[in-house]
GUVOTOR-406947 format. One record per residue (C-alpha): residue number from 0; residue in three letters; x, y, z. Coordinates in nm, 2 decimals. Example, Ala and Ser with C-alpha at 12.3 -4.5 7.8 and 13.67 -1.06 7.14 Angstrom:
BEGIN
<semar seq="0" type="ALA" east="1.23" north="-0.45" up="0.78"/>
<semar seq="1" type="SER" east="1.37" north="-0.11" up="0.71"/>
This chain:
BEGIN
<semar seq="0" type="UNK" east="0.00" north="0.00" up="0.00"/>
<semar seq="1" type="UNK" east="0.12" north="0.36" up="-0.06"/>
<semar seq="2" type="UNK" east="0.23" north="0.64" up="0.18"/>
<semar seq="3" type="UNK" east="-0.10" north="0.79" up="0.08"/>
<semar seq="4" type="UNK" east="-0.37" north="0.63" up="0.01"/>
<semar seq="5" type="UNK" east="-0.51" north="0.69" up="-0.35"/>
<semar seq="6" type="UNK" east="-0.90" north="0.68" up="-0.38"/>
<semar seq="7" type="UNK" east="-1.08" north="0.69" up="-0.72"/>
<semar seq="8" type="UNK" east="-1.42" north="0.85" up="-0.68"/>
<semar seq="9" type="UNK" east="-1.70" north="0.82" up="-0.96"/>
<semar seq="10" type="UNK" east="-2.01" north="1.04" up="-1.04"/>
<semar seq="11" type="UNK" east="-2.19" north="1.21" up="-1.32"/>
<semar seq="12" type="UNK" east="-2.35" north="1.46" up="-1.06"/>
<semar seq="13" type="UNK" east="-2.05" north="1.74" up="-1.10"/>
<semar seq="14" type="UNK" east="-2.14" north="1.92" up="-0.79"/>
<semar seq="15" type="UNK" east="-2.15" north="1.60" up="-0.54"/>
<semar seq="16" type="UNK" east="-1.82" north="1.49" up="-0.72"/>
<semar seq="17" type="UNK" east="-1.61" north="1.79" up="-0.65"/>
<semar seq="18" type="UNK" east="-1.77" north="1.80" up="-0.30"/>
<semar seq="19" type="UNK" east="-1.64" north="1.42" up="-0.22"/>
<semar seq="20" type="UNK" east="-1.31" north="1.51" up="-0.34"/>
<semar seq="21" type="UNK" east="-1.27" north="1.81" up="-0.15"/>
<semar seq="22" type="UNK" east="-1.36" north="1.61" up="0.12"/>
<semar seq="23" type="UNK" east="-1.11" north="1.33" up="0.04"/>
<semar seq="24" type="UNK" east="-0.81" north="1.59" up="-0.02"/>
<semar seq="25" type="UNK" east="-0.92" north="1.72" up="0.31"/>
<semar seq="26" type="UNK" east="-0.87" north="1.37" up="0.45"/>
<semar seq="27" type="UNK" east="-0.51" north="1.35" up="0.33"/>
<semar seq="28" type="UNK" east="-0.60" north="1.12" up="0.05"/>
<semar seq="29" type="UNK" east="-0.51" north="1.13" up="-0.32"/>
<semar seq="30" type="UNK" east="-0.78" north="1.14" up="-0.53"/>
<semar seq="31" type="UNK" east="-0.84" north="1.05" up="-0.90"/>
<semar seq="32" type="UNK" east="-1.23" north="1.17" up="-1.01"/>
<semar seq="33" type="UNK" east="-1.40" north="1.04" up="-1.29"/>
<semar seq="34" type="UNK" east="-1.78" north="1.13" up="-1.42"/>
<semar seq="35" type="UNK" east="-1.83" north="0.81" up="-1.63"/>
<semar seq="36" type="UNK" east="-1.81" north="0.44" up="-1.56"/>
<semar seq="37" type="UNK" east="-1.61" north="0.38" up="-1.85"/>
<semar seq="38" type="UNK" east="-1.38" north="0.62" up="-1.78"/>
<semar seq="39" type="UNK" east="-1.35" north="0.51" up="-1.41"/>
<semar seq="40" type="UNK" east="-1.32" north="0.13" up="-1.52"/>
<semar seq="41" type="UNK" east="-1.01" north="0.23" up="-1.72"/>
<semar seq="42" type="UNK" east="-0.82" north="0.40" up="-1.51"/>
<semar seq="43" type="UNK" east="-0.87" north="0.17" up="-1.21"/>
<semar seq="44" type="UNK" east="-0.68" north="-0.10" up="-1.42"/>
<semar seq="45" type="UNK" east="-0.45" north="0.16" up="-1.50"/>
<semar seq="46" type="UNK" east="-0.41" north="0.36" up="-1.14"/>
<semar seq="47" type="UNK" east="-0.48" north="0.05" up="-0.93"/>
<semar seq="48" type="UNK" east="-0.65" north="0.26" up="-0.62"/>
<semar seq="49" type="UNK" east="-0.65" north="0.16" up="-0.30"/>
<semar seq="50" type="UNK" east="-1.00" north="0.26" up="-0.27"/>
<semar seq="51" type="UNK" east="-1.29" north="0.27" up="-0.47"/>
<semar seq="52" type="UNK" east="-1.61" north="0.47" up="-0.42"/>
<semar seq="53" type="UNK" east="-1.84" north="0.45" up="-0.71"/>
<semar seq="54" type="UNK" east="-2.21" north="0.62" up="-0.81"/>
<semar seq="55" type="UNK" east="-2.42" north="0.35" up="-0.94"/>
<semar seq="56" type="UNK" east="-2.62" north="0.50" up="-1.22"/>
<semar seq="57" type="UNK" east="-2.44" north="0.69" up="-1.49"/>
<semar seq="58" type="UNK" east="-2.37" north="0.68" up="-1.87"/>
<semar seq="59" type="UNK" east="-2.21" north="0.46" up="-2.05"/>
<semar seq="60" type="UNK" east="-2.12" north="0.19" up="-1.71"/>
<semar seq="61" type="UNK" east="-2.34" north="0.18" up="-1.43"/>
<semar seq="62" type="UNK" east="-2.11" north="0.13" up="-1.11"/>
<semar seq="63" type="UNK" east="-2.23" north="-0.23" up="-1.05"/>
<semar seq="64" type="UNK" east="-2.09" north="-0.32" up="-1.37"/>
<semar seq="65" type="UNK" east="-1.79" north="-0.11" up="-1.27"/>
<semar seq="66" type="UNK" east="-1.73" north="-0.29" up="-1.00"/>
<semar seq="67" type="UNK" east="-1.79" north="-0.65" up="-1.10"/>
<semar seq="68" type="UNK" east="-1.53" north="-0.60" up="-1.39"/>
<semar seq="69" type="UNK" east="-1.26" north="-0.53" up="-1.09"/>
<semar seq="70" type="UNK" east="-1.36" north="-0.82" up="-0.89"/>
<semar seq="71" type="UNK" east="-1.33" north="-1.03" up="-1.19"/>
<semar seq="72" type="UNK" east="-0.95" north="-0.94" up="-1.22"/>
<semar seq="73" type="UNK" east="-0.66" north="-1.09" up="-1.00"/>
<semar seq="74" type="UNK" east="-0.52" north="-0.75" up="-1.01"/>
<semar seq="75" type="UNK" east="-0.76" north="-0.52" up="-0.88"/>
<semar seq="76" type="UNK" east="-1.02" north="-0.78" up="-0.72"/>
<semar seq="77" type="UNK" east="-0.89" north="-0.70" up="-0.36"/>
<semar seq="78" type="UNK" east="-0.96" north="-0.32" up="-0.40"/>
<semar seq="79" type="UNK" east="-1.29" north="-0.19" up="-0.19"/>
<semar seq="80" type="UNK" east="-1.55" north="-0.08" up="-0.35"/>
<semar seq="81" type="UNK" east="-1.76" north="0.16" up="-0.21"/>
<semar seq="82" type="UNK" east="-2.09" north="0.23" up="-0.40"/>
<semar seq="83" type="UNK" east="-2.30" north="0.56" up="-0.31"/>
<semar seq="84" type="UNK" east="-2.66" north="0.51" up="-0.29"/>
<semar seq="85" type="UNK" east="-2.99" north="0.67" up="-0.31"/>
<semar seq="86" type="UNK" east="-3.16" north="0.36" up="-0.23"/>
<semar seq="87" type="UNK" east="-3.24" north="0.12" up="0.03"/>
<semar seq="88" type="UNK" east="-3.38" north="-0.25" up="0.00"/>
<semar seq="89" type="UNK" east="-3.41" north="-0.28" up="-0.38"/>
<semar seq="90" type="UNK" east="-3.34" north="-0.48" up="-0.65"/>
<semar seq="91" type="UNK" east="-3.02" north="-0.26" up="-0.78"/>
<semar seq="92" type="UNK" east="-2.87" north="-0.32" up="-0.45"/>
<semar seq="93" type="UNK" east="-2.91" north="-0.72" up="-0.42"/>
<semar seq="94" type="UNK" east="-2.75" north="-0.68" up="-0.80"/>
<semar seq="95" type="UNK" east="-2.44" north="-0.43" up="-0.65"/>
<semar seq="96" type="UNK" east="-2.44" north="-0.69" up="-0.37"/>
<semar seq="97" type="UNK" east="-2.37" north="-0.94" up="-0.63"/>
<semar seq="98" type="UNK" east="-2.10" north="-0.80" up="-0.84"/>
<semar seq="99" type="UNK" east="-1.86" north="-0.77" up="-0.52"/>
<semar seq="100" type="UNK" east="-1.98" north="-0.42" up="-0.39"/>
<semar seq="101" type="UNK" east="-1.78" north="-0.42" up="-0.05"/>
<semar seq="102" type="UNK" east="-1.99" north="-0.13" up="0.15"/>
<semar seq="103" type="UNK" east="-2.27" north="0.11" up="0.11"/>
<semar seq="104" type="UNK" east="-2.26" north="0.47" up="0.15"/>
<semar seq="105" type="UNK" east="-2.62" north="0.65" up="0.13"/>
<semar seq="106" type="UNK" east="-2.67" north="1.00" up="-0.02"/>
<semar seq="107" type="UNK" east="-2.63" north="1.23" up="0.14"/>
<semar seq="108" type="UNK" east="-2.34" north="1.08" up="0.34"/>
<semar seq="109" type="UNK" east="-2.19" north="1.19" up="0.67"/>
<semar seq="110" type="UNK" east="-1.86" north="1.31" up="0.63"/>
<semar seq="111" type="UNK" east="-1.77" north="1.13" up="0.98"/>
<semar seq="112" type="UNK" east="-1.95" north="0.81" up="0.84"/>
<semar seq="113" type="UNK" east="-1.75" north="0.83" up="0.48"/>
<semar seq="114" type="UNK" east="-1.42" north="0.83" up="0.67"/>
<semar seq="115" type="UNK" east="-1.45" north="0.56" up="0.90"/>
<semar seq="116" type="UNK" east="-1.56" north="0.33" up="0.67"/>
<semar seq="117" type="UNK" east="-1.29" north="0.43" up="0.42"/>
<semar seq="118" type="UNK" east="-1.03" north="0.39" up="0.72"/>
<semar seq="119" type="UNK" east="-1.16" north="0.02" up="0.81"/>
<semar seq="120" type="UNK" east="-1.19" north="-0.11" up="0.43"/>
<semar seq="121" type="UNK" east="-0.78" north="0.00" up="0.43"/>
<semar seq="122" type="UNK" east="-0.75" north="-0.17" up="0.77"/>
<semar seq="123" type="UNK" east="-0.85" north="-0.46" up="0.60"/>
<semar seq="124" type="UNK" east="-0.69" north="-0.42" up="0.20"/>
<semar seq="125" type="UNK" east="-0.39" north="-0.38" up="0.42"/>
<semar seq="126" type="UNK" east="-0.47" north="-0.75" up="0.57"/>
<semar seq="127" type="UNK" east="-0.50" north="-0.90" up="0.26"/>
<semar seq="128" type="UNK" east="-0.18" north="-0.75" up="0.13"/>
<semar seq="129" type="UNK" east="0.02" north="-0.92" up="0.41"/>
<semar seq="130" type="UNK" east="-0.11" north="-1.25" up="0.33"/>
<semar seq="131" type="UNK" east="-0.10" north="-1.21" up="-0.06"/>
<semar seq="132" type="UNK" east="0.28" north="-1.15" up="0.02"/>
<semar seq="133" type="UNK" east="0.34" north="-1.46" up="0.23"/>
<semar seq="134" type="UNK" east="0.13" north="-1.65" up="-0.01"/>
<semar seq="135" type="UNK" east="0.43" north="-1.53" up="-0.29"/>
<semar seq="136" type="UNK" east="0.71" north="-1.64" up="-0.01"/>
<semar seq="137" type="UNK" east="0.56" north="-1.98" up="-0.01"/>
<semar seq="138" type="UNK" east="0.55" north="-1.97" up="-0.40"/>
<semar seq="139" type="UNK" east="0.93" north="-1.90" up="-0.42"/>
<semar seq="140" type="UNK" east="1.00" north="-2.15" up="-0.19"/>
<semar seq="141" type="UNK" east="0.78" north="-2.41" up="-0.37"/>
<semar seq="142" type="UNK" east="1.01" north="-2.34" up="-0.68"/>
<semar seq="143" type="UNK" east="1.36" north="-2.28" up="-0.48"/>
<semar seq="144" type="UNK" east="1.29" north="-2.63" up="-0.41"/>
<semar seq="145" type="UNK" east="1.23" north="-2.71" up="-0.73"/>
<semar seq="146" type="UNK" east="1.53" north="-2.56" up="-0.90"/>
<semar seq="147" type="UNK" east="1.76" north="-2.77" up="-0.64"/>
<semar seq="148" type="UNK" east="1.67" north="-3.07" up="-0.90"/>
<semar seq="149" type="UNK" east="1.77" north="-3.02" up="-1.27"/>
<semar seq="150" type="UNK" east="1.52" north="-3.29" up="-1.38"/>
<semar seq="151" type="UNK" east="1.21" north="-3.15" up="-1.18"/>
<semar seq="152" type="UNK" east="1.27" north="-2.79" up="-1.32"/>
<semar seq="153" type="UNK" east="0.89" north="-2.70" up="-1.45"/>
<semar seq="154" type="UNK" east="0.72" north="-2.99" up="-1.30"/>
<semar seq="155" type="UNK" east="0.51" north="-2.77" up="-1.08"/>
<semar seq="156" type="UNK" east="0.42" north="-2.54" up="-1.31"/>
<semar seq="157" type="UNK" east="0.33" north="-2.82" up="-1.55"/>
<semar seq="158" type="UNK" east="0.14" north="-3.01" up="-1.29"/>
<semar seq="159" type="UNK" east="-0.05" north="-2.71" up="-1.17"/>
<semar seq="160" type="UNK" east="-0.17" north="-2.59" up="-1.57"/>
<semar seq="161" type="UNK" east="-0.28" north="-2.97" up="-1.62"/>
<semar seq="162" type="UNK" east="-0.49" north="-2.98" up="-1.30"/>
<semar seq="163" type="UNK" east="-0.62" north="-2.65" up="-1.34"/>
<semar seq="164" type="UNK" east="-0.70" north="-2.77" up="-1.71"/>
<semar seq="165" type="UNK" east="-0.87" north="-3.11" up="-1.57"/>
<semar seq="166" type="UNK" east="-1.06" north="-2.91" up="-1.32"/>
<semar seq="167" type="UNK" east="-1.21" north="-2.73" up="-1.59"/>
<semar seq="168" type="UNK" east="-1.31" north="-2.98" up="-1.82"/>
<semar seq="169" type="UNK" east="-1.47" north="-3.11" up="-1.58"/>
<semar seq="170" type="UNK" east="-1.67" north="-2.80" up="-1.46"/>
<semar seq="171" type="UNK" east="-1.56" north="-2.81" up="-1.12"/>
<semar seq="172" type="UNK" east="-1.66" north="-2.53" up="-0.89"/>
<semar seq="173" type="UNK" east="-1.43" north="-2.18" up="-0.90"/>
<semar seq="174" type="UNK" east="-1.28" north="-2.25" up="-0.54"/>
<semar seq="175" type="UNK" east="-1.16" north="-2.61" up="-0.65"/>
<semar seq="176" type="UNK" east="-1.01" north="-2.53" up="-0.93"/>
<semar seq="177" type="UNK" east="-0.81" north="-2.26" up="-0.74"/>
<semar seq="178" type="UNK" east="-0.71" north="-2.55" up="-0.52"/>
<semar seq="179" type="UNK" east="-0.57" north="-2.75" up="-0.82"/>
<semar seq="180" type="UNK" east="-0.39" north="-2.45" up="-0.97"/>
<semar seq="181" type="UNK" east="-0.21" north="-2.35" up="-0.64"/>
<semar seq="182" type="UNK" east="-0.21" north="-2.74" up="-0.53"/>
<semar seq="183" type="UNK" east="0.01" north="-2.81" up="-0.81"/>
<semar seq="184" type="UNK" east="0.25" north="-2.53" up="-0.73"/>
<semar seq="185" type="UNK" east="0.23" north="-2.67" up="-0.37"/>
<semar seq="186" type="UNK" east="0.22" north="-3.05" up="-0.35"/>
<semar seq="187" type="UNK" east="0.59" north="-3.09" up="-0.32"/>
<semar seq="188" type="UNK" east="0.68" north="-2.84" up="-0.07"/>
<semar seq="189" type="UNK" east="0.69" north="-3.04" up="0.25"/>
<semar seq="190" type="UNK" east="1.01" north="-3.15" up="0.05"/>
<semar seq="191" type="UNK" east="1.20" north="-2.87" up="0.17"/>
<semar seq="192" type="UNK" east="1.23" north="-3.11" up="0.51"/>
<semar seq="193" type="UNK" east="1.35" north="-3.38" up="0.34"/>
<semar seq="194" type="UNK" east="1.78" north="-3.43" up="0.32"/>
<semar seq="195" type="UNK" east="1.93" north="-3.37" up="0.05"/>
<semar seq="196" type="UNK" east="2.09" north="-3.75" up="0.07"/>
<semar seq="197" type="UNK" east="1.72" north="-3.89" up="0.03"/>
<semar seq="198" type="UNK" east="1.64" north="-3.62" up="-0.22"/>
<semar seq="199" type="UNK" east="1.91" north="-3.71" up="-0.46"/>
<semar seq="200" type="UNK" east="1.96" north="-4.05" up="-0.39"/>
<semar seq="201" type="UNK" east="2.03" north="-4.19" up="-0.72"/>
<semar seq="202" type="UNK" east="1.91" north="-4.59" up="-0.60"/>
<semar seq="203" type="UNK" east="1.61" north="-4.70" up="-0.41"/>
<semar seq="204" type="UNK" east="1.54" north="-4.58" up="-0.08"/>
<semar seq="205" type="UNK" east="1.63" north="-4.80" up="0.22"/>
<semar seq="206" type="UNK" east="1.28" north="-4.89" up="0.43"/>
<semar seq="207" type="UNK" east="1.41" north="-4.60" up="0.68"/>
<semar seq="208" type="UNK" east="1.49" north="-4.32" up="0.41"/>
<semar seq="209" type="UNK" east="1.10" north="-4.40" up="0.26"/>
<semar seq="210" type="UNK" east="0.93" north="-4.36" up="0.59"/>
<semar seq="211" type="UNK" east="1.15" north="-3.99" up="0.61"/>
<semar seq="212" type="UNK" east="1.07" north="-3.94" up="0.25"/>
<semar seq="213" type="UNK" east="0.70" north="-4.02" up="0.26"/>
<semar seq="214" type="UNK" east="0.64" north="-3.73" up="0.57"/>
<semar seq="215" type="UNK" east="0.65" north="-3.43" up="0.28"/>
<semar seq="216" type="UNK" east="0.30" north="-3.41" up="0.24"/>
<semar seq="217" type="UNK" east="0.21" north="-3.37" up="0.61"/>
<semar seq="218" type="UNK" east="0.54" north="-3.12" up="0.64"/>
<semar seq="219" type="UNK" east="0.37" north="-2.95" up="0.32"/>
<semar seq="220" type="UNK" east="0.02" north="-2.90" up="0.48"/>
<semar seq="221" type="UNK" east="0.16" north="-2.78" up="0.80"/>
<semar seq="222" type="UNK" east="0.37" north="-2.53" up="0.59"/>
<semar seq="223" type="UNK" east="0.11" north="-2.40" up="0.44"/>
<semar seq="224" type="UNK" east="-0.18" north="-2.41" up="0.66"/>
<semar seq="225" type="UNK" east="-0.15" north="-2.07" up="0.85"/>
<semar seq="226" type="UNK" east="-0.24" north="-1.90" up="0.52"/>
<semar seq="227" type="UNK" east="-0.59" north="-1.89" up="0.50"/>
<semar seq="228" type="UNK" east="-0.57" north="-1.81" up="0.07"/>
<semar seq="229" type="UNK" east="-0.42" north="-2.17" up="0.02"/>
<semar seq="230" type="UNK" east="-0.64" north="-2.37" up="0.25"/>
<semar seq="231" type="UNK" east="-0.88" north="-2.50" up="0.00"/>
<semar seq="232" type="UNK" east="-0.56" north="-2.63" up="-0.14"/>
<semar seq="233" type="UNK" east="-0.48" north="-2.81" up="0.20"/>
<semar seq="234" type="UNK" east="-0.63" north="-3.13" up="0.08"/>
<semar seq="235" type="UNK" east="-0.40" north="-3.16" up="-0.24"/>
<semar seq="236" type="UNK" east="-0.05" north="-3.11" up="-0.05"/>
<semar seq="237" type="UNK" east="-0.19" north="-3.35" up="0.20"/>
<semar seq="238" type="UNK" east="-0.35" north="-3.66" up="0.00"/>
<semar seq="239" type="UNK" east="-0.21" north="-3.64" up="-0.34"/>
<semar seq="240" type="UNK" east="-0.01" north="-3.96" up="-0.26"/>
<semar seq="241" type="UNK" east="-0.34" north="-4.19" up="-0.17"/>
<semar seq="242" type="UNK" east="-0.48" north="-4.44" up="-0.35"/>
<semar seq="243" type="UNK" east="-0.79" north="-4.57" up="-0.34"/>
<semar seq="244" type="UNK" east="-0.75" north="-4.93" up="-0.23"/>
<semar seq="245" type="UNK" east="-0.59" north="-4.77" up="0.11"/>
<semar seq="246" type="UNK" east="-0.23" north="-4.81" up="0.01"/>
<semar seq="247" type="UNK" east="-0.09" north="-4.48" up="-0.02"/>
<semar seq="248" type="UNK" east="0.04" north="-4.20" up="0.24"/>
<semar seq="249" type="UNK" east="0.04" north="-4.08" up="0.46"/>
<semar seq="250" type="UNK" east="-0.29" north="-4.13" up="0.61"/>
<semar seq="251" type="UNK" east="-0.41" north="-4.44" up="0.41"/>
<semar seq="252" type="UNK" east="-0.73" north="-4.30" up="0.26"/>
<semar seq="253" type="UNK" east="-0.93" north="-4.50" up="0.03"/>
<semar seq="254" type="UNK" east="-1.21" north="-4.47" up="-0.17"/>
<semar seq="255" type="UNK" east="-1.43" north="-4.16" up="-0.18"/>
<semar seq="256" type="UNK" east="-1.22" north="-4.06" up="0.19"/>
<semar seq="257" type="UNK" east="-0.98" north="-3.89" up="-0.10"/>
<semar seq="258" type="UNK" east="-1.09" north="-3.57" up="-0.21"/>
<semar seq="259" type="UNK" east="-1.18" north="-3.54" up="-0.59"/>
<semar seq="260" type="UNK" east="-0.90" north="-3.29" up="-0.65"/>
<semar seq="261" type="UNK" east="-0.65" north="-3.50" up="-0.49"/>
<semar seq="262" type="UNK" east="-0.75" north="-3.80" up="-0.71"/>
<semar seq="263" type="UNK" east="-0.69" north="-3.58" up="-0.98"/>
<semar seq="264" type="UNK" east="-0.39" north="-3.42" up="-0.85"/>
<semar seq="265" type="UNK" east="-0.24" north="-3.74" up="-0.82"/>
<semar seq="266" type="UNK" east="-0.30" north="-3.91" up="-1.17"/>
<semar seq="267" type="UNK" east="-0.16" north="-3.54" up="-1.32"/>
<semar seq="268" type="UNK" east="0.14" north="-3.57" up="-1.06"/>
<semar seq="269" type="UNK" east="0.25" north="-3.94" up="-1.14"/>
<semar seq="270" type="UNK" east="0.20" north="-3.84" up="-1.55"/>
<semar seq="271" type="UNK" east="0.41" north="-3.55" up="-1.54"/>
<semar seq="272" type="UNK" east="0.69" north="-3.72" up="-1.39"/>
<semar seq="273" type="UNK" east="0.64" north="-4.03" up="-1.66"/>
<semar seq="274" type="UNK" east="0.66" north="-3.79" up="-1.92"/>
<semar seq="275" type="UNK" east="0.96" north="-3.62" up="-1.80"/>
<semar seq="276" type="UNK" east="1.33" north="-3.71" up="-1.82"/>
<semar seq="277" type="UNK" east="1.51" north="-3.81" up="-1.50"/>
<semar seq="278" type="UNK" east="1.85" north="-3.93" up="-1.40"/>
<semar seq="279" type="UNK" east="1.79" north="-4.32" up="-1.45"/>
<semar seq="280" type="UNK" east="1.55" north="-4.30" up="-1.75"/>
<semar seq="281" type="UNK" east="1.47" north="-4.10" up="-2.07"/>
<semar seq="282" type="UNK" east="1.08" north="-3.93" up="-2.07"/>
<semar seq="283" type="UNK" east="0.82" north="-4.18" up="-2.17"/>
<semar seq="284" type="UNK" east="0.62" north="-4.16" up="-2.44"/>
<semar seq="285" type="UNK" east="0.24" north="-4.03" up="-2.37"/>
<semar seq="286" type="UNK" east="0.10" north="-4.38" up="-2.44"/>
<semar seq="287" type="UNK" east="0.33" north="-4.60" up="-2.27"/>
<semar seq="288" type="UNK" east="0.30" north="-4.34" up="-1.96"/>
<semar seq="289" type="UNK" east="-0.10" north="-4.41" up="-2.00"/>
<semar seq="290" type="UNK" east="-0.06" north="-4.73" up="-2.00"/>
<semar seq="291" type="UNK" east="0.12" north="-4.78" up="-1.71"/>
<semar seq="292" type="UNK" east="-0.16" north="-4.51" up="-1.49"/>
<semar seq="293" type="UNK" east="-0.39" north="-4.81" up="-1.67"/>
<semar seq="294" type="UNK" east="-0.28" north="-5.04" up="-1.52"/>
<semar seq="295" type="UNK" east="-0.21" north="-4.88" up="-1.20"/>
<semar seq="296" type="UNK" east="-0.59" north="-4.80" up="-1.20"/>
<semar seq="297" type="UNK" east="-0.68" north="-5.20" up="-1.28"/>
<semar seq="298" type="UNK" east="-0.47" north="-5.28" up="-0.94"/>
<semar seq="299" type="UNK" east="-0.74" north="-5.00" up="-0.75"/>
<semar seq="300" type="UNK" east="-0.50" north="-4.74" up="-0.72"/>
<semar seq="301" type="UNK" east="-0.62" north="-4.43" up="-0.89"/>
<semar seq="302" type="UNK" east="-0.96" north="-4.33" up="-1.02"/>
<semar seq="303" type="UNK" east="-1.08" north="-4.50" up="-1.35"/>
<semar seq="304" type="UNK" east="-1.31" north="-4.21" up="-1.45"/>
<semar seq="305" type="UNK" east="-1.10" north="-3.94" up="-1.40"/>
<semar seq="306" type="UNK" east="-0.81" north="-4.12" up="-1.58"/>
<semar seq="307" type="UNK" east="-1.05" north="-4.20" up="-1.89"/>
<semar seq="308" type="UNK" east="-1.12" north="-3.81" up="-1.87"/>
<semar seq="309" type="UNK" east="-0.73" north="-3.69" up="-1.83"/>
<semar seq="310" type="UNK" east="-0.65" north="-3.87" up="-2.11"/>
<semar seq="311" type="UNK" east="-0.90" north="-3.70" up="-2.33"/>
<semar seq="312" type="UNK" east="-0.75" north="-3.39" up="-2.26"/>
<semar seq="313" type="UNK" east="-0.39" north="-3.48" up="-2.26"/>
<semar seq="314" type="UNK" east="-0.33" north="-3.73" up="-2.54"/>
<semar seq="315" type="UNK" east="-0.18" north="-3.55" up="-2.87"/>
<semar seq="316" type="UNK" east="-0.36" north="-3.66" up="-3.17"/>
<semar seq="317" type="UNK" east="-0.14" north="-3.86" up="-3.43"/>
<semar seq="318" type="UNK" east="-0.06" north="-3.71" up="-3.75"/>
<semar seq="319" type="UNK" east="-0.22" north="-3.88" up="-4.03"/>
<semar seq="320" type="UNK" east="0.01" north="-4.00" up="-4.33"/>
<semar seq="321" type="UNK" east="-0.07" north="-3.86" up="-4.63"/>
<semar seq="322" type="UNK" east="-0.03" north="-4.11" up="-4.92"/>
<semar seq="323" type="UNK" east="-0.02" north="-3.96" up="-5.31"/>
């Protein structure tokens, strides 16, 4: 957030505009003022504000629609929106309510009223700024750990697209395919707790080194659970190693105990590393990998359906041989 706060404030009536912004500039706040929607909608993209307050009815962009093209962008979604009012219980403000309107101001305001509710909304922008920017530590980390393994280099990011991808194509609800997307980025991450020596061992793990190695997705989940923007993807760090006949770690789920996304999670996890070189073998190709999940899935390890499904998605067409 800035040293001072910017607020962009909307409104085709002339006279109430200039009399909010003399208020605002008053307040110690910067202020950007704007007496169209479209013109507003613009620069907020542009300006990025820390605050919003918006008119709802006037030319060209009412301020719901305003305000539900900002919530529907990563980049300005977190910003308050305050919309002024000149109506009570009505059908315009169930709609505001809707597109993400954050608070209600109505005309005419209190000037006391305006600036307390301005100072909380910051309160908490400021909130969500602090956890946005320990969400991106995590991130790094996720990828610092990564980078530690020349062969593993982009298997999150892969991972993550093919989930988010499945998730999709499937039609699975907005909050579960955020949990695949940053899942992916995440599964591995308990890793950082995990030597080195078991890490890179180039030969099979001795019966001690496996039980050590098969603790990173508990050590993920704990990593990551005090930030409450990845918990719906708390699930996928935990129990993207189960399988469904019970045999998998580290809590031995089975059967519809295993979250959906982690089923999925796992079939896209176990692909990915088919398909990609490592240090005792060459990348397989897509159908031998499918194969293999094939008859993974036959022994009641992962889910049929959702492996019929992945491979939809995933397997590349052959090109057909012409013949003249």
């Amino acid at each position: 957030m800035r040293n001072i706060p910017a607020i962009l404030i909307a409104d085709d009536d002339a006279q109430a505009l200039g009399v909010l912004e003399q208020i605002l500039r008053g307040q110690g706040y910067a202020v950007s003022a704007y007496h169209d929607g479209v013109s507003a909608c613009e620069a907020i993209f542009e300006e990025k504000p820390d605050v919003i307050i918006i008119d709802n009815f006037m030319p060209g962009m009412s301020g719901t629609e305003v305000c539900r093209q900002v919530k529907l962008h990563r980049e300005t979604r977190m910003i308050p929106v305050i919309m002024l009012t000149g109506y009570a219980r009505s059908r315009e403000k169930l709609d505001a309510i809707e597109a993400g309107v954050d608070d209600f101001l109505d005309k005419p305001f209190k000037v006391i009223e305006l600036t307390t509710r301005i100072k909380s909304l910051l309160r908490v922008k400021r909130m969500n700024e602090e956890l946005d920017s320990a969400e991106r530590v995590i991130f790094a980390l996720a990828g610092a750990i990564e980078a530690k393994d020349a062969y593993t280099q982009g298997h999150t990011e892969r991972v993550s697209q093919l989930a988010l991808k499945m998730g999709r194509f499937l039609e699975l609800s907005e909050e579960d395919q955020n949990a695949l997307y940053k899942g992916g980025i995440l599964h591995d991450i308990g890793k950082i707790a995990i030597p080195d020596a078991i890490l890179n061992k180039p030969g099979r793990l001795t019966e001690e080194e496996l039980i050590t190695f098969r603790t990173h997705p508990d050590r993920g989940e704990r990593i990551c659970k005090p930030l409450h923007s990845i918990k719906s993807a708390l699930s996928v760090i935990r129990s993207h190693h189960e399988r469904l006949d019970g045999s998998g770690y580290p809590d031995r789920l089975s059967g519809s105990q295993i979250p959906v996304i982690a089923r999925i999670m796992a079939i896209v996890d176990i692909y990915d590393g088919l398909t990609s070189a490592r240090s005792y073998r060459a990348a397989l190709p897509q159908g031998q990998a499918f194969s293999i999940l094939e008859e993974e899935a036959a022994h009641g390890w992962w889910d049929t359906a959702i492996l019929a499904e992945f491979k939809r998605i995933v397997m590349v067409p052959q090109k057909r041989l012409l013949f003249v």
